[in-house]
Structure formats: C-alpha cells, structure tokens
C-alpha positions in Angstrom: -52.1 25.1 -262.6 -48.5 26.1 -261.6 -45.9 27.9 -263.1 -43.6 24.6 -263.4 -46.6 23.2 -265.2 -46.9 26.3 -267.8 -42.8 26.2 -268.0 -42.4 22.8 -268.8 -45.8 22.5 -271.3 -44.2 25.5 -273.2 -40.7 23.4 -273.0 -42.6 20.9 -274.7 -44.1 22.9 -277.4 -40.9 24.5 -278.2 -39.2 21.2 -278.6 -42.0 19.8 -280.4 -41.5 22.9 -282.9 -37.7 22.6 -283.3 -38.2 19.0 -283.4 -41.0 19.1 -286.5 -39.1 22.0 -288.1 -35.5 20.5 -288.0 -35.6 18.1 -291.0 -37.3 20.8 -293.4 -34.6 23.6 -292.4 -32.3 20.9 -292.3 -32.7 20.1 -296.1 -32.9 23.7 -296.8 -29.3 24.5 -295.2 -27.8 21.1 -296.7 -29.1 22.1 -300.3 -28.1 25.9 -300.1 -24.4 25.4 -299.2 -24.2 22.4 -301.5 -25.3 25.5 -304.1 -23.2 28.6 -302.5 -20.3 26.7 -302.7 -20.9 25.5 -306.7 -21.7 29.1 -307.6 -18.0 29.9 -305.4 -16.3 27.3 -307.3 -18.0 28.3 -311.4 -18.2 31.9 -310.0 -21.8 32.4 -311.4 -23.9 34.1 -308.8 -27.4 34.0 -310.6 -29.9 34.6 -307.5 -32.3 32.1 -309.2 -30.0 29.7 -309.2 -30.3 29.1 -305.5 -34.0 29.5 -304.9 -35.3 26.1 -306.8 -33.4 23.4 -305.8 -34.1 25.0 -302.3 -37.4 24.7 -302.7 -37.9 21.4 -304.3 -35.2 19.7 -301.4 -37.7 21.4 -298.7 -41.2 20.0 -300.6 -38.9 16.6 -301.0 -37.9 16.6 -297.0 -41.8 17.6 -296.6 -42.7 14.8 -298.6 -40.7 12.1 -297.0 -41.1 13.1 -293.4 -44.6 14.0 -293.2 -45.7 11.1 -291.7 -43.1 10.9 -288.8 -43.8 15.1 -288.5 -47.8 14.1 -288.3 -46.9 11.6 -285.6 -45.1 13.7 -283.5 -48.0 16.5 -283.5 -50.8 14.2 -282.7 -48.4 12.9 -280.1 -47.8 16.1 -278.0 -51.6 16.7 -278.9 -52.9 13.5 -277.1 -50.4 14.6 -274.2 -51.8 18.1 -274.1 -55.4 16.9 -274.3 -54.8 14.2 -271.9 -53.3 16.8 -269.3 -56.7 19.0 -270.0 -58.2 18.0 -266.4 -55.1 19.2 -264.4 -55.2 22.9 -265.9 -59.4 22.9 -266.0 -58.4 22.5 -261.6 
C-alpha cells in the first residue's frame, strides 16, 4: 500500500461524500433563499418560518434521491472491497 493509493482512495471518498450530500444541501440552499428573500420582500422575519419548508424540501430531496444516493454507496463500496487484496499486501 502506497501513499498515491491512500491519496487517491480518500479522493474517492471525499467525492463520494460531496457527491451523495450535494442534492440534499442542494434542496436546502434552493428552499432557504427562495424563503430569505419572501421574508425580505413581506418584511416578516419569523425564525420558524424558515425552518419547515427547509426541512420538508431536504426529507422530499431524501426521498426522491435515495435510490441513486444508495447506488452510488454500494458502488464505491464494491470498489473498496474489491481493492481489499492490494492493501491486505
């Protein structure tokens, strides 16, 4: 096992991360300025306000791409595992 090997296997789970992640903080981010910039246009600045449609996009986003995020974990998985006999040397 070489240090390019440990490099680019913790470039891969990084990516996988930011990959799996990106559609969940992606719905998040979409949702709250959607909100901040109602509650700039009506001035009303409850805190509440911007916590539940949050919450429900990001169990939504969760909902529709959980298969695709599933895929992509038991993909780098599989990879991982397959690559087991090069780090057992």
């Amino acid at each position: 096992m070489t240090t390019d090997f440990v490099v680019q296997m913790g470039y891969q789970a990084l990516y996988t991360v930011i990959l799996v992640a990106a559609p969940l903080l992606l719905a998040g981010l979409i949702v709250g300025l959607a909100i901040g910039i109602f509650q700039a246009v009506t001035q009303i600045h409850e805190m509440t306000l911007t916590f539940v449609p949050k919450i429900l996009a990001v169990v939504f986003a969760l909902i529709v791409f959980m298969p695709w995020m599933l895929r992509t974990l038991l993909g780098f998985t599989i990879r991982l595992y397959s690559m087991l006999p090069a780090i057992v040397k």
